[in-house]
N, C-alpha and C positions, 0 to 999 in steps of 0.2 A: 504494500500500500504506500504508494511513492506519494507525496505532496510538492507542489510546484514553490517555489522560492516566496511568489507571489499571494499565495494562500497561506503561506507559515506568516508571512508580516503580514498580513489582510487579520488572522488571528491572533496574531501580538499583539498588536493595532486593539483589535476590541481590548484584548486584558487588561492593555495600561488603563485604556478608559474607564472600565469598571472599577478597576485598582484606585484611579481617581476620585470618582466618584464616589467610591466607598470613604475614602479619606476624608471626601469631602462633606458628607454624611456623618461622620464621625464627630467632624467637626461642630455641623448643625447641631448634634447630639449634645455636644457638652457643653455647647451656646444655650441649649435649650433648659439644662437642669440650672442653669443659672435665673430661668426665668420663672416669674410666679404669675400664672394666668388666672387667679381668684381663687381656685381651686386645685386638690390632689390628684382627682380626677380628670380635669383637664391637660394636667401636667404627663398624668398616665396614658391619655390618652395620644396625648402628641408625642411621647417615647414609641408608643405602642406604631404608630403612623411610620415615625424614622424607623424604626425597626423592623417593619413588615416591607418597605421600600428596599432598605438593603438586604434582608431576606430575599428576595426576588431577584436582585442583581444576583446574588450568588448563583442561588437557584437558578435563575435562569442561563446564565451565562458560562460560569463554571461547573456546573452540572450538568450543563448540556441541554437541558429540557426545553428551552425556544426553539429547539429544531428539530426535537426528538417526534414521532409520528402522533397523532390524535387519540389513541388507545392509549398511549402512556398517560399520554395529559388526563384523559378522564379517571382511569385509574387511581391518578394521584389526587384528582379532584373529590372521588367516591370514596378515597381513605380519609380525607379533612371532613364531609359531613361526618361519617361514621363517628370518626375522633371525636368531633365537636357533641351532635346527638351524645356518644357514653358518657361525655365530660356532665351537658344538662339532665342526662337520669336522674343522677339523685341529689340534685337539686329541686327538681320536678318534684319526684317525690316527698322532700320535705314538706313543701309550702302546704301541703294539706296539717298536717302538724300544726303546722306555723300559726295557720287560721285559727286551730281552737284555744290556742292560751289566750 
């Protein structure tokens, strides 16, 4: 599996920029725990934002998955509900609890 000179730096190419981006991301990061948006919540929520953004670069980029076929993609999609769904079970199931005290 030979690769042309032009496709090995077409691919370095993206890494630095990711590589960048990340740093650059990092940076927003530690910009951002310096700020106080009213709330903990909100503060979480905008870690949560920087984090799922550079989750995706990795992910996508360095994992290969923006090019990989549509069957992976769903696969990976139909393991995040499932995750999510067991995560809300027993939460779900408390709130009946919750009601009667």
């Amino acid at each position: 599996m030979s690769h042309s000179a032009e496709e090995v730096q077409k691919h370095v190419k993206v890494y630095i920029t990711v590589f960048a981006a990340l740093m650059v991301l990092t940076g927003v990061t530690v910009g951002a725990s310096y700020l106080h948006l009213g709330s903990t919540a909100m503060n979480i929520t905008l870690a949560l934002i920087i984090a799922g953004i550079k989750g995706t670069l990795v992910a996508g980029y360095f994992m290969h998955l923006f090019t990989e076929k549509a069957i992976i993609n769903w696969t990976l999609a139909l393991t995040v509900v499932f995750f999510i769904v067991l995560l809300l079970v027993p939460i779900l199931t408390e709130l009946d609890t919750i009601s009667l005290i």
